[in-house]
N, C-alpha and C positions, 0 to 999 in steps of 0.2 A: 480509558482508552489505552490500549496498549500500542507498542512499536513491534511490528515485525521485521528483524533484520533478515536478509539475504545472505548466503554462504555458496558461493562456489566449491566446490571440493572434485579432487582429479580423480579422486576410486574410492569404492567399496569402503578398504580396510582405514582410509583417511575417516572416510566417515561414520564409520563404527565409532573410532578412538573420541570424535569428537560429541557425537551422540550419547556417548557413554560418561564422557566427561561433565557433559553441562546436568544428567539424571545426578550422578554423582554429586555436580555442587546443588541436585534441589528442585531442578523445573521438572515439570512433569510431564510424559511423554503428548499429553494431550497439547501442548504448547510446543513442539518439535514437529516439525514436515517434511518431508521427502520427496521431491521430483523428480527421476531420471528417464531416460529412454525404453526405459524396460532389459536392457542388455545384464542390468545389475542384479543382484538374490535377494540382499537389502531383506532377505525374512523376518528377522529380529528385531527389524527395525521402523520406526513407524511412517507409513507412507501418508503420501498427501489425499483429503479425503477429496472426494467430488464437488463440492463447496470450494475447496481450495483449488483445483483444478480447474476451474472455469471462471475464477478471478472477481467471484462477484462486487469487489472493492474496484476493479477497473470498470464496471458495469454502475456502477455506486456513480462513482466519480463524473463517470460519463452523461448520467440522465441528470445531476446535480449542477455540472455545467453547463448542457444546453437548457436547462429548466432557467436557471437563472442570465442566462442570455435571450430565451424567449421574453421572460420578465421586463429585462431592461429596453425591448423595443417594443414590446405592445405599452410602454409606461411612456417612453418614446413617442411611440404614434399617436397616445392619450395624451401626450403635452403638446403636441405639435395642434394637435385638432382644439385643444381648450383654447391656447393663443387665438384661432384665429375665429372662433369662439366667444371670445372675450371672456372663459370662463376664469379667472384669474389663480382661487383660491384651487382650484382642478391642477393648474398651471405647476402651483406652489404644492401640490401635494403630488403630483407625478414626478415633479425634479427631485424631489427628496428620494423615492421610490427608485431614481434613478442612482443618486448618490449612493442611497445604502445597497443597490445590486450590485454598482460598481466596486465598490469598497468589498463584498463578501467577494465576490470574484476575482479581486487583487489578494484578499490574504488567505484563500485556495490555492493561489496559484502559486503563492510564494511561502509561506507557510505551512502546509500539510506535505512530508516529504509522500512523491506517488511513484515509487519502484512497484513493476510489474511483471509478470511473467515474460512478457514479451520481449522485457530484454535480456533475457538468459536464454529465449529455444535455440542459439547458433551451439550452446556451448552444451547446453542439455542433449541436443542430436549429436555431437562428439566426441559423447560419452562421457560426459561431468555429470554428476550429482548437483544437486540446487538440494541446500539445505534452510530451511524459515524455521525462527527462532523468534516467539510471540513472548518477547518480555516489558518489562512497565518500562515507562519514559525513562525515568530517573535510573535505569541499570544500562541504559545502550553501551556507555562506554565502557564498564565493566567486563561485561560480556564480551564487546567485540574484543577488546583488549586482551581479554584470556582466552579467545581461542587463537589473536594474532600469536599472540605468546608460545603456547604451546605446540600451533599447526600454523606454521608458517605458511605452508601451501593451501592454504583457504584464504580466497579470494571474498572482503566485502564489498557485494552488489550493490549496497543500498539498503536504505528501510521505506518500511511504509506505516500507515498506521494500520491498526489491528481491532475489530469490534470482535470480541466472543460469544456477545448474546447474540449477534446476528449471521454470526458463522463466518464473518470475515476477516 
């Protein structure tokens, strides 16, 4: 699984320098995104595809959380109904059910960083570039640190995680 980092950037020629920078140290364009308003030429440079525009990692997330909140109240209303039931061993295997949804829905929520589009469209309609940069866990800091480094004026958003075989 990779990390996608977030990049702010104020124009165009910011984000050339930086685009051309990271081909340079290695990634390959298919791991570099692009979002702006459309005001930008950005020709050369590789725009975000339809997959990526419609966030399906925020759509992921979303049917993954209420799946697993449905879970934890029909296992809920399965233990509530065994109690008075007397079904005991129903009882002891719904609270478990219950434990382990609770527990995957705490380290969701606390664990998986979830930056999304949504919090950039004020600065995207203002004319900034939104730059995503799909590299392995183990490089975040690298990366971000070299383009703090050399493009002061890129702003990080955030990361998110990154699937490739499923377009997100």
């Amino acid at each position: 699984m990779l990390r996608r980092l977030y990049f702010l950037l104020p124009d165009e020629s910011h984000t050339e320098a930086v685009v051309d920078e990271l081909i340079g140290s290695g990634y390959a364009m298919s791991s570099i995104h692009l979002l702006d308003n459309g005001e930008h030429t950005l020709v050369n440079l590789p725009k975000v595809t339809s997959s990526h525009r419609y966030d399906r990692a925020a759509r992921l997330e979303s049917l993954l959380w209420y799946g697993n909140l449905g879970l934890f109240f029909v296992a809920l209303a399965a233990f509530i109904y065994s109690l008075f039931s007397g079904t005991y061993l129903l009882a002891a295997s719904m609270s478990l059910l219950m434990l382990l949804s609770f527990t995957a829905g705490e380290r969701f929520v606390t664990q998986l960083p979830n930056t999304h589009f949504d919090n950039f469209t004020a600065a995207i309609k203002h004319g900034e570039v939104l730059l995503m940069v799909d590299v392995p866990f183990y490089q975040v800091k690298s990366v971000s640190d070299k383009i703090h480094k050399h493009h002061p004026l890129a702003v990080l958003g955030g990361s998110c995680w990154s699937i490739n075989a499923l377009g997100i």
